[in-house]
Backbone bond lengths (Angstrom), bond angles and torsions (degrees), N, CA, C in turn:
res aa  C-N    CA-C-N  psi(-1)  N-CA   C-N-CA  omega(-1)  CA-C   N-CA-C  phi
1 X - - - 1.435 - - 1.519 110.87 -
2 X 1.535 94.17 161.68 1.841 78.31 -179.75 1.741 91.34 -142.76
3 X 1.634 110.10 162.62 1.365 125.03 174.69 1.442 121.94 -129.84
4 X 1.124 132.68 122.46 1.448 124.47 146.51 2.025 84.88 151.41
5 X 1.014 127.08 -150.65 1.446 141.10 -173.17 1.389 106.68 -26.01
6 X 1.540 145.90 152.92 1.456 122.75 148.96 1.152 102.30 -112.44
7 X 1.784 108.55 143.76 1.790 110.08 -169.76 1.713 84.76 -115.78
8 X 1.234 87.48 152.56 1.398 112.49 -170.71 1.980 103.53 -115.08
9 X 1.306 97.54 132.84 1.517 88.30 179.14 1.761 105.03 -120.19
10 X 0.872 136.55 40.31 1.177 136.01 168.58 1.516 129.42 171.56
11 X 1.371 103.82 104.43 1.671 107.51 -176.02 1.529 123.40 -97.90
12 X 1.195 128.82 132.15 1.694 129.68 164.29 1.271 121.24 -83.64
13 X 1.295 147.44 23.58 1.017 117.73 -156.90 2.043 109.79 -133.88
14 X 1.365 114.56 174.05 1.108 111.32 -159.06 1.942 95.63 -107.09
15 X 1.609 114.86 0.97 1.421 93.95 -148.44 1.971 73.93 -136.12
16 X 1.329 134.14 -12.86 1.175 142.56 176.05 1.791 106.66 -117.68
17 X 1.789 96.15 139.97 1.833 101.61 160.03 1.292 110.72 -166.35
18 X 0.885 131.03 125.55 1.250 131.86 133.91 1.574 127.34 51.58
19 X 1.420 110.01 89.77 1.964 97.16 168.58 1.661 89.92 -98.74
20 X 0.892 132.61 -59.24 1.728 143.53 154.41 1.075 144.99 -114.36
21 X 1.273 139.72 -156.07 1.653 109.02 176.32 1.353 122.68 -106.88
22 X 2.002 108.70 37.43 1.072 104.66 163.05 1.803 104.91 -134.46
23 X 1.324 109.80 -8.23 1.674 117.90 -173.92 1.820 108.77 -100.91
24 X 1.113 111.49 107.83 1.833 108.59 153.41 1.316 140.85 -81.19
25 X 1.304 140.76 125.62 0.516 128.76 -165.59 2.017 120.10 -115.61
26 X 0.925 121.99 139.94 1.343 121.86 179.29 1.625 115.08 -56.72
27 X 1.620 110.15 129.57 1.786 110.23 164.00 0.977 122.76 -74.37
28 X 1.481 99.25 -33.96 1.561 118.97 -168.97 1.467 121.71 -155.68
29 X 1.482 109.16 145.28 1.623 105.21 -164.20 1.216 107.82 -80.92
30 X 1.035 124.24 155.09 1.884 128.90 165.44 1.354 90.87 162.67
31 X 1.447 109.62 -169.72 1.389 140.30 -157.09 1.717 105.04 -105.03
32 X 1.776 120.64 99.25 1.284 141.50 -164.50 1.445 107.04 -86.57
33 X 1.349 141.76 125.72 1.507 129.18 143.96 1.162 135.65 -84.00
34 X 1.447 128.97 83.22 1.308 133.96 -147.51 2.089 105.26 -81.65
35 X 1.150 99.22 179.63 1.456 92.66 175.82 2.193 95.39 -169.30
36 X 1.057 91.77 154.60 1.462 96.91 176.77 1.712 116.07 -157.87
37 X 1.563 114.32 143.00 1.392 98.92 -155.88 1.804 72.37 -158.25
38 X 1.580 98.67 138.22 1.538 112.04 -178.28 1.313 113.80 -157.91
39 X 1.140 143.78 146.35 1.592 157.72 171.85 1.125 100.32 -71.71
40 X 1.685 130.23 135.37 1.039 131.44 -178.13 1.960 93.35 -110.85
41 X 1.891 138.62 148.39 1.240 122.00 165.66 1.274 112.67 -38.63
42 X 1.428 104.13 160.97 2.085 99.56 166.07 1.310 86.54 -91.76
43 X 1.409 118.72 -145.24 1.222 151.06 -179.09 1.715 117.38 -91.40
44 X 1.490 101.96 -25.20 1.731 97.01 176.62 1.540 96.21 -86.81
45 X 1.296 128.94 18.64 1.930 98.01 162.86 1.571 79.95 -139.07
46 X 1.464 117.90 42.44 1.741 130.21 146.19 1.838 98.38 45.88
47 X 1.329 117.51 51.80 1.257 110.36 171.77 1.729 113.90 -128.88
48 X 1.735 105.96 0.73 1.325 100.75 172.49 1.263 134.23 -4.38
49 X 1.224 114.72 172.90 1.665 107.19 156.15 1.928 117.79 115.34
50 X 0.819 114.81 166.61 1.664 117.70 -164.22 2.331 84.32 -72.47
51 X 1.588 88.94 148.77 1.379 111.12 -179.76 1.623 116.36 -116.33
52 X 1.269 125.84 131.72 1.367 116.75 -178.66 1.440 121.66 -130.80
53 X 1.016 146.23 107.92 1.057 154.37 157.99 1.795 151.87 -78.38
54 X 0.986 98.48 111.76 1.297 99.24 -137.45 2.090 100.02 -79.05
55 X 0.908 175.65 -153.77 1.235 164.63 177.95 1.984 99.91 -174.78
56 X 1.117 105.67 106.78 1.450 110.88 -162.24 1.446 94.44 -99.92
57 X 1.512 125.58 119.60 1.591 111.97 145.18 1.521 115.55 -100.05
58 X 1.822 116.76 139.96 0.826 118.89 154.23 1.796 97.57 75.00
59 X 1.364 125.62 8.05 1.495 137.41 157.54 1.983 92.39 108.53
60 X 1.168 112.46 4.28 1.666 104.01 -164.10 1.529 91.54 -115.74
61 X 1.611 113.06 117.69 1.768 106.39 155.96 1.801 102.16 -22.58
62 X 1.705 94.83 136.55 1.232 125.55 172.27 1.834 112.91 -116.01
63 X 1.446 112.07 -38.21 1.580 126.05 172.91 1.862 91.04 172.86
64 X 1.268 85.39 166.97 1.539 105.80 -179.64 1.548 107.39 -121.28
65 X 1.621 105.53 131.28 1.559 109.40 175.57 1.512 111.60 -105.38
66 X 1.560 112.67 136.07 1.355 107.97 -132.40 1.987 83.73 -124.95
67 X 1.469 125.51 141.63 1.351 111.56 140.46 1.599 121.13 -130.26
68 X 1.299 138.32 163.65 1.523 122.33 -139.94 1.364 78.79 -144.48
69 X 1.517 136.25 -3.00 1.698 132.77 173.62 1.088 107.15 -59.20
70 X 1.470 137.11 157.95 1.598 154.79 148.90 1.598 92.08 -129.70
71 X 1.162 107.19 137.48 1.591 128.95 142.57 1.682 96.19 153.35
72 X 1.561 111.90 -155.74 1.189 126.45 -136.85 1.403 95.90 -75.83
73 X 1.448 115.97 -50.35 1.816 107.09 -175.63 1.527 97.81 -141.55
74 X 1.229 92.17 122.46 1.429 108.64 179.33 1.552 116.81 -139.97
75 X 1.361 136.49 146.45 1.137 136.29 171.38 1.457 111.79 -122.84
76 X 1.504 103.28 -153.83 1.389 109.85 -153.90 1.561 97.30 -162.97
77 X 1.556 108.84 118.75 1.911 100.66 -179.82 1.493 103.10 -139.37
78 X 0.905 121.48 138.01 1.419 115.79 158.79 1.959 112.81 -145.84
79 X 1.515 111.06 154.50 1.134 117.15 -159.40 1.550 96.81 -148.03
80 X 1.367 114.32 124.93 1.773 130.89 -174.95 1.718 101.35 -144.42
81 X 1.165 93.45 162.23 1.670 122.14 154.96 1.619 111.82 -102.86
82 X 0.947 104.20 151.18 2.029 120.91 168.21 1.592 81.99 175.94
83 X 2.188 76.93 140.20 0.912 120.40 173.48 1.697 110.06 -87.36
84 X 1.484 115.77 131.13 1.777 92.23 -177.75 1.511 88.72 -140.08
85 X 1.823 114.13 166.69 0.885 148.85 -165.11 1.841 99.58 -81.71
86 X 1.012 114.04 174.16 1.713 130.62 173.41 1.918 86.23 -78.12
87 X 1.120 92.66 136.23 1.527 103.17 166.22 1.748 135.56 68.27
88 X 1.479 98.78 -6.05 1.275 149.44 175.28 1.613 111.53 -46.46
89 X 1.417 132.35 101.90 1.539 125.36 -161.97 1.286 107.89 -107.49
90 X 1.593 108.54 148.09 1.294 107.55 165.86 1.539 103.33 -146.64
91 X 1.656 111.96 146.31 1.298 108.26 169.80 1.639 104.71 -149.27
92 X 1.235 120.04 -156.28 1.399 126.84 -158.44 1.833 100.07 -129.99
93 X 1.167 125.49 163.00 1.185 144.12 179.33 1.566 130.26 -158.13
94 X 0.816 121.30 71.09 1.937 115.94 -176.92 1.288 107.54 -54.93
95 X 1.661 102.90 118.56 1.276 127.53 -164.67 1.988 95.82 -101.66
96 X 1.367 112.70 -48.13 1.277 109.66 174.41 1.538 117.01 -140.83
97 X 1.441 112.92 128.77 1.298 107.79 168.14 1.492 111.77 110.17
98 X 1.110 149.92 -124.81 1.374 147.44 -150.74 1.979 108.39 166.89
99 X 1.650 95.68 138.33 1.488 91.04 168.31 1.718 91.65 -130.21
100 X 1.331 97.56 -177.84 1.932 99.80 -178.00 1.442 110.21 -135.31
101 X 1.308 132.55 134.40 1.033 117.42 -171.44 2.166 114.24 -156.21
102 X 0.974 94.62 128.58 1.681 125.67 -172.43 1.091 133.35 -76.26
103 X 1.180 144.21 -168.63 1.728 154.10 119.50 1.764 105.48 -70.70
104 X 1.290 103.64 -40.50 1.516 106.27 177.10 1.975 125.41 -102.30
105 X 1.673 91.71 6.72 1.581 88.11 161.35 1.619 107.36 -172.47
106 X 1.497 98.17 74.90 1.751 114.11 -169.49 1.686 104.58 -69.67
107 X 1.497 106.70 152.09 1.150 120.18 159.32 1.969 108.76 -55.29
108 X 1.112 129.03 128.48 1.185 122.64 164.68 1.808 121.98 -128.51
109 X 1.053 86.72 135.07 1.903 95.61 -173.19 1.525 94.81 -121.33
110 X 1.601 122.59 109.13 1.159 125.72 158.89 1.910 116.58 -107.35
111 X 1.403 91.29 152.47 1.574 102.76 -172.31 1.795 110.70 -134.37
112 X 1.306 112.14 117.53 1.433 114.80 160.15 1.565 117.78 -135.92
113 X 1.404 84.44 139.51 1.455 113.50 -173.22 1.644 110.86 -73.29
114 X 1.436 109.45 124.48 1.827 117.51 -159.50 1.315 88.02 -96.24
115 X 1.314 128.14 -85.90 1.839 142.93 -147.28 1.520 96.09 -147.46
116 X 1.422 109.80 128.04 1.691 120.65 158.22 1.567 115.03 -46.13
């Protein structure tokens, strides 16, 4: 499991990129539908327990995505709208707890662009 920043190693998209491999940044302003979906440890690498995530715009808590499960397989999803500016950042931070992540069960952060 891992804690603190989540770095991202590979983006698709035409309307999100890259300040590093943990910050995105906006091309263009309008109204985004974000989505995020992550493996939380089970219990055999003893890290159970509630998960928190902190969702930074622009480097400042924006809301925290929260899960409060323990046991063997559990995840973590959350799905919003925000409206953002040209150039406008957002990234992730684990504030408490642990997520786990694979070739066979990656952290994923998807983003589509609704209306300018």
């Amino acid at each position: 499991g891992f804690k603190d920043m989540i770095h991202f190693n590979h983006i698709t998209s035409s309307y999100l990129t890259f300040v590093d491999d943990y910050t995105f940044f906006a091309l263009q302003s309008g109204i985004f539908l974000f989505s995020f979906t992550a493996n939380v440890p089970s219990e055999k690498w003893n890290r159970q327990g509630p998960v928190k995530i902190e969702v930074q715009r622009n480097g400042v808590k924006n809301f925290v995505i929260s899960d409060g499960n323990s046991g063997y397989s559990s995840n973590v999803a959350y799905t919003w709208m925000m409206d953002m500016n040209l150039n406008e950042t957002i990234a992730f931070n684990i504030t408490e707890g642990y997520l786990q992540s694979s070739i066979y069960s990656p952290v994923i952060f998807t983003a589509e662009f609704l209306v300018p």
